[in-house]
N, C-alpha and C positions, 0 to 999 in steps of 0.2 A: 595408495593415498592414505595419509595419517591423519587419522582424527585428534583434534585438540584434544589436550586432557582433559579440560573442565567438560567438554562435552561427554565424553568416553568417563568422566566421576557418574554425571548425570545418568544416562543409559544404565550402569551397575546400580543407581540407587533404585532406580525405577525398578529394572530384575528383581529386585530382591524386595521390595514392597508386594510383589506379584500382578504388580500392573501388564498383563502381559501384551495386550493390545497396544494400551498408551505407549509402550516400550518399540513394540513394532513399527509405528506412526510416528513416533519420534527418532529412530534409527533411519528410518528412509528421510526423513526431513533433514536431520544433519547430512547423509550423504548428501542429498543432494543440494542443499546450501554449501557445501563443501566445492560440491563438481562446481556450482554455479559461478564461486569465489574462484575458483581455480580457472575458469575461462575466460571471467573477467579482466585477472592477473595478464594472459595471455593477448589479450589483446589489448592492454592499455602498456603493457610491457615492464607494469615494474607492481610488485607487491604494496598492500597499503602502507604508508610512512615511508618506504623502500625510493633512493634516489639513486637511478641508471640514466644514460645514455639513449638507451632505446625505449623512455618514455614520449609515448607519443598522446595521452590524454591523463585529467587526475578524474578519482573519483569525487563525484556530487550528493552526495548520499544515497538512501534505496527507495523503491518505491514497491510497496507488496503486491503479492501476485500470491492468490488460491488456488494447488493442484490436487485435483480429485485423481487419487489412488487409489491403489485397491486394497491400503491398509488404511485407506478413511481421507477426508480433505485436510492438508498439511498446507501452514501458513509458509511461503517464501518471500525473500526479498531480494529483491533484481537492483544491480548497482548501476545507479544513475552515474554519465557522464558528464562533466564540462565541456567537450568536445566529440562531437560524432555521436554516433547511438549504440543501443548493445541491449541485444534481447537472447539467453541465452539455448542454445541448441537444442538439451535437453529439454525444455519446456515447450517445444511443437508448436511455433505460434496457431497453427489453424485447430489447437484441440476443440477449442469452442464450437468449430464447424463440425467436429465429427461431432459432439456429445446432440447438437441440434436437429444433425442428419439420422440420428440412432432414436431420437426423442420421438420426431415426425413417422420415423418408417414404425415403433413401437404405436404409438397412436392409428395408424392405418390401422395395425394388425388388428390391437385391441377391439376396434370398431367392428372387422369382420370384411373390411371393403379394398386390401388389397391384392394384389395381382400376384402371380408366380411368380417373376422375377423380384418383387419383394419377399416372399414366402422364402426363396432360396436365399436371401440377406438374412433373414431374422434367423435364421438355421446356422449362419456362417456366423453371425454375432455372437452364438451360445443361447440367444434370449426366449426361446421356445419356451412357453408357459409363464412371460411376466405378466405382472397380474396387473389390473389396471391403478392399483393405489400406488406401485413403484412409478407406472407411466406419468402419471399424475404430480408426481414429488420432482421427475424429473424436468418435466412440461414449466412445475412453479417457478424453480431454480431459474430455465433459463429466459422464461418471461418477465421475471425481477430486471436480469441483466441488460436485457433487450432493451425492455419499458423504460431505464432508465437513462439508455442510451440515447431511445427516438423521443425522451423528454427534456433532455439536458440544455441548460443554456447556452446560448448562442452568441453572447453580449461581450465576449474576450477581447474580439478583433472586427473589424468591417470584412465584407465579403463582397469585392466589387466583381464580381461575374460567379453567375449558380447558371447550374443545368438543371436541366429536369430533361427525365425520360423515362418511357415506360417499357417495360417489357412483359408476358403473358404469357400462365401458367394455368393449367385443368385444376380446379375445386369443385366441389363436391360441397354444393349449397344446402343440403340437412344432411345430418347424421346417418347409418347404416348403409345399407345398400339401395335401397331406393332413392336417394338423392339425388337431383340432375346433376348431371358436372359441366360445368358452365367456366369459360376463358375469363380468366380477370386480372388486368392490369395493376404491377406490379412498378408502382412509380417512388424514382429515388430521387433524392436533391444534393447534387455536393456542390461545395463552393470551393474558390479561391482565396487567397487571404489578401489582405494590401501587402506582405512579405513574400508574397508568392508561392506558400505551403497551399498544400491542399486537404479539403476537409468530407465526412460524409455529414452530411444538413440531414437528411429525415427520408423515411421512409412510410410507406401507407399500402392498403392496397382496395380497390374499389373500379370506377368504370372510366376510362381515361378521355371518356368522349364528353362527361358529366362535369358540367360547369360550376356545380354544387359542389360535388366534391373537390376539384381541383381547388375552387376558393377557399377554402375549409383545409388544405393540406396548407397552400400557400399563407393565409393569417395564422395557421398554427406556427408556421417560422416565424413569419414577423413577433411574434407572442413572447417567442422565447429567445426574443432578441437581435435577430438578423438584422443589418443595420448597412447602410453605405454602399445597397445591391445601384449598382452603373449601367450591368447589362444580363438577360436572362436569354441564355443560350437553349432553346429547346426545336422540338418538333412543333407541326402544325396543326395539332390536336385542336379541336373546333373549342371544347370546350374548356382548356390549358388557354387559349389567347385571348377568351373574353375575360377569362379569369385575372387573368396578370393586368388587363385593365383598369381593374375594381380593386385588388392585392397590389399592386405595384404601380402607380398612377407614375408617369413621367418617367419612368425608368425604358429602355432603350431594348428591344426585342430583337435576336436575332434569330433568324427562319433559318434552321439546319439547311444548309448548300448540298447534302448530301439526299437528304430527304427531297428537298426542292425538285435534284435531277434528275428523281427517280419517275417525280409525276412528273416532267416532262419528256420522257422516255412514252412515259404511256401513252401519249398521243401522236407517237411518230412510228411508224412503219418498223418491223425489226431490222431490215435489212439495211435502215438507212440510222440505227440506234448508238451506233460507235460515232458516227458523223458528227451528231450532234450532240454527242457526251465529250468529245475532242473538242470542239469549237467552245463549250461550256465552262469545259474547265480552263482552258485560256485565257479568262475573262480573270480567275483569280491569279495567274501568274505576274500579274502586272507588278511593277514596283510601290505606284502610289496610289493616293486613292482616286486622286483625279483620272488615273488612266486606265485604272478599273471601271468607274462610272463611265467612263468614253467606249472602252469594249464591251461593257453591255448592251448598252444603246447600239455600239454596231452589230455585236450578235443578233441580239433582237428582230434589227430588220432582215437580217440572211436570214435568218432562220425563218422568219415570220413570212416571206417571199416562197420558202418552197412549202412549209409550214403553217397555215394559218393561226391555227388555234393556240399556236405558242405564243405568240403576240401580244394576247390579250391576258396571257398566264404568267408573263415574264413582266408585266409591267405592273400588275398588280401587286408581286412579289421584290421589285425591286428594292423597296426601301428596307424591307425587312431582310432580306437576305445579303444586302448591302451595310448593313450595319455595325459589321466588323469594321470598313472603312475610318471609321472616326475614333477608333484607339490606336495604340503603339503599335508599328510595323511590327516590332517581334512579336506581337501576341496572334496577330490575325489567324497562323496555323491553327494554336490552339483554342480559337475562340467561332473561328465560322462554322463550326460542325458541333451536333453532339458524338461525335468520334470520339473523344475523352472516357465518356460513358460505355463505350462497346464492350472493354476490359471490365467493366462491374457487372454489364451485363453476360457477360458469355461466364463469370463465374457463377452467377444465379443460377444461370440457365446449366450448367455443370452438374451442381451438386441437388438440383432439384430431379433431375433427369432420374437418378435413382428409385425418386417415390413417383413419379407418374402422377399421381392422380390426388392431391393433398385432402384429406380430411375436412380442412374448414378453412376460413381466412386466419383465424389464429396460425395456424400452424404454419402458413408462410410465413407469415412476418416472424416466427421461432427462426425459421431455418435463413431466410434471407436477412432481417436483423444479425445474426449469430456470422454468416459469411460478410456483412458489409462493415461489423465490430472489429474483426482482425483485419481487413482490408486500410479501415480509418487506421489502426494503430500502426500499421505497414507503413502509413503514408506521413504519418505524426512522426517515425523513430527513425524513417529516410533521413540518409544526408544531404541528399540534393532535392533543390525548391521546383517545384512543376514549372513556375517562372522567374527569374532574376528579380532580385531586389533590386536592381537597377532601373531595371525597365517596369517595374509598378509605380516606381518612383517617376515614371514619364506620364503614368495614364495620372496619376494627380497633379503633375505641370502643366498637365496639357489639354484634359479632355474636360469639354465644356458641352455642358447636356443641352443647350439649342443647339447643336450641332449634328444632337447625335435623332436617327428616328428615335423617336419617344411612338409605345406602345398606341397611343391613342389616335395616331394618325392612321393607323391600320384600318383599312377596310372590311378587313376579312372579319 
């Protein structure tokens, strides 16, 4: 690969002033603005000002991007497309998650509170003997990054359907080795857009049963701009649904179908547990929603005839888990469940699985902020829309909020 001249002028001025570092850091930086322009080329098919046949997008200008190397951080710029997206190869979209997962498992060490199978990581790293002021520079770095991620406004687009859901990871509630390690809920928010992109909303972590906190997650969105939410797709956390009462007044709750099944599995026999997981899920294969609402009421009663206590659990439940009913038939798949959510969760749960046992609530939100930053950008530089513009464009022709449950007619 041939470097420009004016670049390859530059590099020999630099040699020869005796800059030799700056020389080094600037040598990897043109190569690899080089490789990066070079891949570009490749996949939009024709060089810049360069007019072929097998152009199939132009450039839009660039958008920078900092790589920490090991000859120092070196400014790049990624060329933006008018058509499709382009991140390129060489730049590792998930570095962020390794340099978070290296920060976290440093911080255990340093404390003195991790396990052997972390011991045999910090040895495979090289990082045996970093001292706690590098831990610390690295921790800043990427709490800046984080912080400004789970602060950024929200006010771009509307977001007519958010999840929430939590998932649970071991902390270590004080410092050293004596600190209890205590489960704590690990709760994320993403939305959809009226375009039908999808987005990551915010991240916390705290007690998921606690109605204080869930309030307190939930107006911190609205704060920072959440706007045009239609429907909140979650679990049935005691203290997540009084919450969305008091955060979300009128706005349309739908009780995860998935989660729903699960308690009413618990009240039925094992051997009779497929029976009635068959008959349940039948109820959504309906076409509309009037004949949705007709198979439940008839489940209901079968079920409730061999079944009692289902009865009184299914009807309580109804309106809330029926709530998908009153948007766009294409969206139902993706809106009765937090199913959507499973894929953010099984990567938390992934890359967390390494450190077992986290130092403090900081240091989650380091490593889970840092995996759900590349995940958003994955989802922003996708070509294809979680849901059709088409079909968003029905749920604002069509859906009319007395129609839909509103949060406050819940019982629960």
């Amino acid at each position: 690969m041939a470097l420009p001249q004016s670049a390859l002028s530059e590099l020999l001025e630099a040699f020869r002033a005796g800059d030799g570092v700056d020389l080094i850091r600037e040598s990897v930086r043109v190569a690899l603005q080089e490789l990066i322009e070079l891949e570009a080329t490749e996949r939009i098919g024709a060089a810049p000002y360069e007019r072929t046949e097998d152009r199939v997008s132009e450039r839009n200008g660039h958008r920078p991007r900092q790589l920490t190397t090991k000859a120092g951080d070196v400014e790049l710029r990624i060329p933006k497309l008018r058509k499709g997206s382009f991140f390129p190869i060489i730049l590792e979209p998930r570095r962020r998650i390794d340099q978070a997962l290296y920060a976290v498992v440093m911080e255990a060490y340093v404390q003195g509170i991790s396990t052997r199978s972390v011991d045999d990581l910090v040895e495979a790293m090289g990082a045996v003997g970093i001292s706690k002021s590098e831990v610390s520079r690295i921790c800043a770095n990427l709490d800046e990054t984080v912080g400004a991620f789970r602060t950024r406004a929200l006010d771009h687009v509307e977001f007519p359907y958010i999840y929430l859901d939590a998932t649970y990871l071991h902390v270590r509630n004080a410092p050293g080795k004596g600190g209890q390690v205590v489960s704590m809920a690990v709760v994320v928010a993403t939305g959809v857009t009226a375009t039908g992109e999808r987005e990551i909303l915010g991240l916390d972590v705290g007690d998921s049963e606690d109605e204080v906190f869930w309030r307190s997650f939930l107006l911190s969105l609205k704060q920072r701009g959440l706007a045009g939410v239609k429907l909140v797709i979650s679990d049935q956390h005691s203290g997540l649904v009084k919450a969305l009462k008091r955060a979300f007044q009128g706005t349309a709750h739908q009780r995860c179908r998935v989660h729903f099944a699960r308690n009413l599995l618990a009240h039925v026999p094992k051997g009779q547990a497929e029976l009635v997981a068959t008959a349940f899920r039948m109820i959504f294969a309906q076409p509309t929603a009037e004949d949705v609402d007709a198979a439940w009421d008839k489940t209901r009663d079968e079920l409730a005839a061999r079944f009692p206590k289902l009865g009184p659990l299914m009807d309580d439940a109804k309106a809330e888990v029926l709530a998908f009913t009153a948007f766009p038939r294409e969206h139902w798949r993706k809106i009765w469940s937090t199913n959507p959510l499973e894929r953010v969760n099984k990567e938390i749960k992934r890359r967390s699985r390494v450190v077992g046992i986290f130092p403090n609530s900081a240091a989650v939100i380091r490593l889970v902020g840092a995996v759900l930053i590349d995940m958003h950008d994955e989802w922003i530089a996708g070509d294809r829309r979680y849901l059709s513009e088409g079909s968003m464009a029905k749920l604002y022709d069509t859906s009319d909020t007395d129609s839909v449950a509103a949060i406050e007619s819940s019982d629960v």
